[in-house]
N, C-alpha and C positions, 0 to 999 in steps of 0.2 A: 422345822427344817425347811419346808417350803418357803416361807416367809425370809429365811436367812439367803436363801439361794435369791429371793426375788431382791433384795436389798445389795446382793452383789451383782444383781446382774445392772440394777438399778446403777451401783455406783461408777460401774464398767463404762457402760454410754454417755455418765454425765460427762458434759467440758462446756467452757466457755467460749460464744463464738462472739467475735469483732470482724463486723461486715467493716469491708475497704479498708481495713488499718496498712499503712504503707508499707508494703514489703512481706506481708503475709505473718506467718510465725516465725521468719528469719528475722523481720521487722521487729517483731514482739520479744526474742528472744535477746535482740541485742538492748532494748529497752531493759528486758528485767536485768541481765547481765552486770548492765551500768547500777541499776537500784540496790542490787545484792555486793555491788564492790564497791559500796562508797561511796558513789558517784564519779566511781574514775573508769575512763573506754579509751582504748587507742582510737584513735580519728585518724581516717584516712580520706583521699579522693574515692575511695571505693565505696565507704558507708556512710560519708559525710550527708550526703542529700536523704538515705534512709531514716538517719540518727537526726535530721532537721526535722522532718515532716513529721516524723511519730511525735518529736518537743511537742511540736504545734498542736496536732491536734491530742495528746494528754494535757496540755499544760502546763508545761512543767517549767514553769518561770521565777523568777526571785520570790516571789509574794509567795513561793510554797516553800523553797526552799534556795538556802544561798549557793552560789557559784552549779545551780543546775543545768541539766544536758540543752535544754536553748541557748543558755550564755553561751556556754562553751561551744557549740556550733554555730554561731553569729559570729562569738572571734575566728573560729578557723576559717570562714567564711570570708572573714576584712581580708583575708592576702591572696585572696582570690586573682588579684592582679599580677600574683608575682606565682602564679602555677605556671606549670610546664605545659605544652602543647598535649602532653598523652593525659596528665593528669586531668583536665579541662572532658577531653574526647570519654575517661572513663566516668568522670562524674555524670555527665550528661548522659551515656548511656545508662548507668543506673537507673537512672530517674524513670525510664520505660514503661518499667513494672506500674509504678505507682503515677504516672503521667497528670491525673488531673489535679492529684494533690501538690504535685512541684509547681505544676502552673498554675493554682489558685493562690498559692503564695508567694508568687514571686521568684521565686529560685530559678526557676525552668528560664526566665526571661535574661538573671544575670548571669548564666552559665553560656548562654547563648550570645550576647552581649561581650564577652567573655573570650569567646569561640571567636564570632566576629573582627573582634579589634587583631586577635593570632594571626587572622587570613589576612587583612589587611596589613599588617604589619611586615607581615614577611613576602609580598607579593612584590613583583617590579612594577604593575602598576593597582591605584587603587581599586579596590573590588567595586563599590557604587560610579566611578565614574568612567566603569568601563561599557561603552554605550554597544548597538549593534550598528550605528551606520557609522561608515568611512570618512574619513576628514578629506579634504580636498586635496591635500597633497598628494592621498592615495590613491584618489580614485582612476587612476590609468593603471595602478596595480593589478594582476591576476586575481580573479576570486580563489584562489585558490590559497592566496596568504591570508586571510581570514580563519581559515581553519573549516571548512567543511564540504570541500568538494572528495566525494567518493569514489574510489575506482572497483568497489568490490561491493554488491551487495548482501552477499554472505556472511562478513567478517565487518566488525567494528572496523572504521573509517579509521587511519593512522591519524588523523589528525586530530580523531575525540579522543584519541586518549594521552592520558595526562602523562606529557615528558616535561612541557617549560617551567617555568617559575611561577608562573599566573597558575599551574592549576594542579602543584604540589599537593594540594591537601582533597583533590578528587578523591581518592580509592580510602581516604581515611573515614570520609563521610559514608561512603556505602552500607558500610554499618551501621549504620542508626535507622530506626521504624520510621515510616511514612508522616507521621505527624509530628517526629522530630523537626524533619525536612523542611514540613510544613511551616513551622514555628523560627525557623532560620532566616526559610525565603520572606517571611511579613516583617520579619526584622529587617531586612534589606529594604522592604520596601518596593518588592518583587514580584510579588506572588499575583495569579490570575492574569488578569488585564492588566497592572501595572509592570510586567515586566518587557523593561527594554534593553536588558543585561546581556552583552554577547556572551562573557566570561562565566555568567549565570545559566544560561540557557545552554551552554558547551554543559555545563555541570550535570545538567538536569535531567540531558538526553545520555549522560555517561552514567548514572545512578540508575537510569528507568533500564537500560540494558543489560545492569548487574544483577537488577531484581528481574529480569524475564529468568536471566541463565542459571539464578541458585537455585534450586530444587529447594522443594517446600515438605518439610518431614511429615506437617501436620495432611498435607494431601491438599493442603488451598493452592492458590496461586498466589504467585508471587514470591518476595523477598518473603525468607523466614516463617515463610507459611502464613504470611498477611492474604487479604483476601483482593483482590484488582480492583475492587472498589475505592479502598485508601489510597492507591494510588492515581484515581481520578483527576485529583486536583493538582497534582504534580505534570499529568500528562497534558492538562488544557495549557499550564503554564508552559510547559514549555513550548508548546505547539505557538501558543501566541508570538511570543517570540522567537520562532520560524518563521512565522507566516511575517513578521515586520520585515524580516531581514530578505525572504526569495532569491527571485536570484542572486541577490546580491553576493550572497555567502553559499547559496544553495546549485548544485547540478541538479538533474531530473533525477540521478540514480539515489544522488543524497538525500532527496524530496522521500524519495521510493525507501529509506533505510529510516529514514524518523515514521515516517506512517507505520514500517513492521514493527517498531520497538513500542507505539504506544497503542498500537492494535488492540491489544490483548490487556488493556493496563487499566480499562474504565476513562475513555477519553468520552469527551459527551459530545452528541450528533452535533449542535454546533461547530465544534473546535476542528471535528472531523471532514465536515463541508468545506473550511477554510482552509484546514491543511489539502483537500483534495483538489480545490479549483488554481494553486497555480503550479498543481503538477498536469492536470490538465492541459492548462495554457501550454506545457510543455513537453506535451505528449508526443510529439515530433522526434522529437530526443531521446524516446525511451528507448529501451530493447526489450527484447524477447523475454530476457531473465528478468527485469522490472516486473513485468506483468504477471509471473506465475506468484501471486502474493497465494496464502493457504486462505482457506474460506474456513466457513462457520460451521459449526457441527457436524464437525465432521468432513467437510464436503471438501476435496483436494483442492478447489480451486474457488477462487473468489471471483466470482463472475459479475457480477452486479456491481462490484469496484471499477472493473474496465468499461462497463455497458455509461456508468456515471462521466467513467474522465473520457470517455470518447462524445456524449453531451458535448461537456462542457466545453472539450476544443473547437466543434461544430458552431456552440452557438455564440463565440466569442468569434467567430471566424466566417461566419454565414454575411458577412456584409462587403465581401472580399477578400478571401481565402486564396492564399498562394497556393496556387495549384500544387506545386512542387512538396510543399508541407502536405499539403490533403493526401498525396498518393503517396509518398513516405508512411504515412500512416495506415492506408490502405494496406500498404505492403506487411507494416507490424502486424495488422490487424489478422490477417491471412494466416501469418507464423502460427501466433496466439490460437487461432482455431482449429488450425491441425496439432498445436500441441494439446489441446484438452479436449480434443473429438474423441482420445477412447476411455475416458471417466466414464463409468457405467451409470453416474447418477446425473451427468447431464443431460434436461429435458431435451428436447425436439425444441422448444418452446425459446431456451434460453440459447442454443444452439442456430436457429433464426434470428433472434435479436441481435447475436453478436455478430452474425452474418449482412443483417440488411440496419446496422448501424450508422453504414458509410453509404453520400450517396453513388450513384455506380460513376461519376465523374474520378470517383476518388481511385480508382481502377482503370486502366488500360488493357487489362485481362483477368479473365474469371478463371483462370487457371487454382489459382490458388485454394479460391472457393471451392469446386470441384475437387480437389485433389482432399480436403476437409473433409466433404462429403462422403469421400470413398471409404475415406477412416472412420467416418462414424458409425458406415451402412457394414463395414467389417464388423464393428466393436460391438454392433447390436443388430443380431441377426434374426432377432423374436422382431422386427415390425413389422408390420401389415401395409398393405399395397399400398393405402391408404395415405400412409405415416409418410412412406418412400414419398408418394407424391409430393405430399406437403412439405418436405425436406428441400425437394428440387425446386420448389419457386424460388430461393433465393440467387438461382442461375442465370445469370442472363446470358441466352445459348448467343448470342447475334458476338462477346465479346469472348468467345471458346475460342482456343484455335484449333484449327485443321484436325492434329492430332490427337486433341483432350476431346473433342467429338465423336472422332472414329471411338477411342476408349471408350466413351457415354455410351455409344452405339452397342458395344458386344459386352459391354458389362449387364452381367444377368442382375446384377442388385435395383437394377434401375426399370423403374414402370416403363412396358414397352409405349404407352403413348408421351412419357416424356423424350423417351430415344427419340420417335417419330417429330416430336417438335422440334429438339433439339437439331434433327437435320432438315428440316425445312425450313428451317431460321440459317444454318447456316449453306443452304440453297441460296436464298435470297439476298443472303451477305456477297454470296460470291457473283451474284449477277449484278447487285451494284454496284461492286466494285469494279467488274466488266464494262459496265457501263460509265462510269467515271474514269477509266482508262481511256475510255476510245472518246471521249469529251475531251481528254484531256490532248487527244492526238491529231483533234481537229483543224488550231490554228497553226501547226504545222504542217497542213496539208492546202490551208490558205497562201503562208506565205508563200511556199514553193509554186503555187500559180501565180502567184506574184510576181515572182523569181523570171517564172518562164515567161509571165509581159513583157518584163522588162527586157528580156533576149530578143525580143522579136518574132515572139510565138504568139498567136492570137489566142484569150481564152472562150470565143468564139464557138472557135473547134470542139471546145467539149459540150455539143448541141444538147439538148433533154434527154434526149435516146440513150445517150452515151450514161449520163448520168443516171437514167433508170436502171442502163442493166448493171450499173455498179454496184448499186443500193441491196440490187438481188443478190448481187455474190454475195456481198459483206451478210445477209439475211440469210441464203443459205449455209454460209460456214456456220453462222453463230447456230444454229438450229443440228447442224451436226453436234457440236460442241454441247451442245442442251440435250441430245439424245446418248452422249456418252455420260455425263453425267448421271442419269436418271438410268441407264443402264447400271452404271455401278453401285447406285441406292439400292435398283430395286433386288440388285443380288444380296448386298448387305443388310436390306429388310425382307426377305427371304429367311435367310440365316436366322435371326433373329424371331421370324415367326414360329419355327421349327422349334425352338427353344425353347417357347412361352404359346404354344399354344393351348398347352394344359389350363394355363391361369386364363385366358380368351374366350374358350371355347371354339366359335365355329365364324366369329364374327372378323370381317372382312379388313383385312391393312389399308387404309386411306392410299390414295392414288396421287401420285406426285407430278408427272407428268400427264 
């Protein structure tokens, strides 16, 4: 009895396995199918490439037997020419499954081939000789009839998506895996570094956006549960043919919508440099909404993207910089750091660099800055005095104004020795500036003695004496004016020691006057 039970358990787990056979046991089943009826199968576009590739590798050719399942798939194959547009798109996806074995024989290239001549066929102009740069006629045209300037960077661009005649057959290709695609684009004669296909590169940035947005069941990324790696070499292509065309075709916000779509997709640090440096160039241009791209593990914001394109407009710009651009930028740059001042996982560290990015030329006032800072010293109330300080060198108190000072002054967030800097910096602004007013009121005090020679008044008259005791007035008002000043600090640093003399202890307020 043992022995019979082992002989069934035995015959239970035998089977025969066939590593790689095309198409799995649906492949095999339609093979035996065909052997048990005689050798007769319905052929369709559906199992025509299954029913070729198993021929091939069983063999199943004349020398074994007459009118066998090879013949008969090479003939339904010859009218290959005269298939239907869907019939082509289902053959070809077929093939997926079993991918290396259609393209080691051939087939995978004539279905493509096949594919090809459709698009071309029914296009208003040809697919290969549609270039990405402008014929002369055009070039006084709008970039905007090109097809790729964006006014939304949320939402696909209206003009990547497929309404004209040239790009009919967009959303029929989004169905097909990564190394379909692949095998399409080296037919064209496209792919990597050879592509300089507008109509191509429209294609390629409308696929790579269809595989961000299908949800992947298996949990990968990507189309169909593919992993972002496959679509690496789809992402460099089209990127290259970005980067040929710039501005030409390209706005800063459209720049900013191809970077999100190949982000996530396996584009490689080359292609990414090149896409980055002529949004850079064009960093002037951006907005606020350009710049909140999402970061990397997690982290809300991509900080290291901005820290890069603000480089690179600096040092394309550093040999004579329109001022006008430099402070446009300043201004974005301001936005940008109050908008990600209360991410809890921004350093101190990156929160300075984005800060002391620009040089302070590129600013007319630190308001900005400051108003960042306030947001940060709210959003993270664990730092240490320390930290606060280190925070505040990116201030430059000399271009505060009046008001964002006073604020500095009675904000308890703020180390009471940077309060005290911050108003003895702007002590010193405001005596220069006193003192450049009354420079400035000098040769109007010349020409009016001028005035009065020329009347017939002698400037004789105003002997030494006269001129000494003027010197005194004008010295003593200013010296009242210097004792109301320094009266109203030291009340306002008064206040302030009161506040903070826990964190002090017993050590003395610096003397201003």
């Amino acid at each position: 009895m043992v022995k019979q039970e082992k002989r069934r358990s035995h015959a239970k787990g035998s089977g025969l396995k066939m590593m790689e056979f095309p198409g799995g046991p649906y492949g095999f089943e339609l093979v035996a199918r065909f052997c048990y009826n005689n050798g007769s199968i319905v052929i369709s576009p559906s199992n025509i490439c299954l029913l070729h590739c198993s021929a091939i590798l069983l063999e199943m050719t004349e020398k074994v037997s007459t009118c066998n399942l090879l013949r008969q798939t090479e003939g339904f194959l010859d009218g290959l020419l005269h298939w239907t547009w869907n019939d082509i798109l289902t053959a070809l996806k077929s093939c997926e499954v079993f991918f290396s074995a259609a393209d080691s024989c051939g087939l995978l290239q004539k279905l493509v081939s096949s594919l090809v001549a459709k698009m071309s066929a029914n296009s208003e102009q040809p697919i290969l000789s549609a270039t990405p740069f402008p014929s002369s006629s055009s070039s006084s045209s709008s970039p905007d009839t090109y097809g790729f300037r964006c006014s939304s960077f949320t939402k696909t661009p209206e003009p990547m998506k497929p309404c004209s005649n040239s790009d009919w057959w967009f959303d029929d290709l989004t169905a097909f895996a990564p190394n379909t695609i692949e095998k399409i684009m080296k037919t064209l004669g496209a792919y990597g570094t050879d592509n300089r296909n507008l109509v191509l590169t429209r294609f390629l940035l409308h696929y790579l956006k269809t595989a961000v947005r299908k949800p992947c069941p298996s949990g990968g990324s990507g189309n169909l549960g593919y992993c972002k790696e496959e679509y690496g070499g789809l992402s460099d292509t089209a990127v290259h043919g970005v980067v040929l065309m710039q501005r030409t075709a390209f706005s800063c916000r459209g720049l900013f919508w191809v970077l999100r779509v190949v982000s996530d997709l396996g584009i490689s640090k080359e292609c990414r440099h090149k896409l980055e440096r002529p949004i850079g160039l064009m960093l002037d241009q951006a907005t606020l909404d350009d710049l909140l791209v999402s970061g990397h593990d997690g982290a809300a914001y991509d900080v290291n993207l901005v820290l890069r394109l603000v480089r690179t407009f600096i040092s394309t710009e550093e040999d004579g910089v329109a001022m006008q651009r430099m402070k446009k930028v300043g201004r974005l740059i301001d936005k940008y750091l109050g908008e990600i001042s209360p991410d809890q996982s921004l350093q101190i560290s990156k929160f300075l660099e984005v800060a002391e990015s620009l040089p302070d030329s590129a600013r007319d006032c630190f308001d900005g800055i400051y108003r960042a800072l306030e947001i940060y010293l709210e959003s993270h109330p664990t730092l240490s005095t320390e930290e606060r300080t280190r925070l505040c060198r990116c201030l430059n108190y000399e271009k505060l104004t009046l008001e964002a000072c006073k604020d500095l002054a009675k904000n308890r967030r703020i180390p009471p020795g940077v309060a005290v800097q911050a108003l003895a910096s702007q002590q010193s602004e405001m005596q220069i500036r006193s003192f450049m007013a009354e420079a400035s009121q000098t040769p109007r005090r010349v020409a009016r003695t001028t005035e009065t020679a020329a009347e017939g008044v002698s400037p004789e008259l105003l002997d030494e004496e006269q001129q000494l005791r003027l010197n005194l007035q004008r010295m003593q008002c200013r010296v009242k004016e210097l004792e109301k000043v320094c009266k109203n600090m030291k009340g306002q640093m008064a206040k302030m020691a009161k506040g903070k003399s826990t964190s002090h202890g017993s050590r003395g307020m610096p003397r201003l006057c």
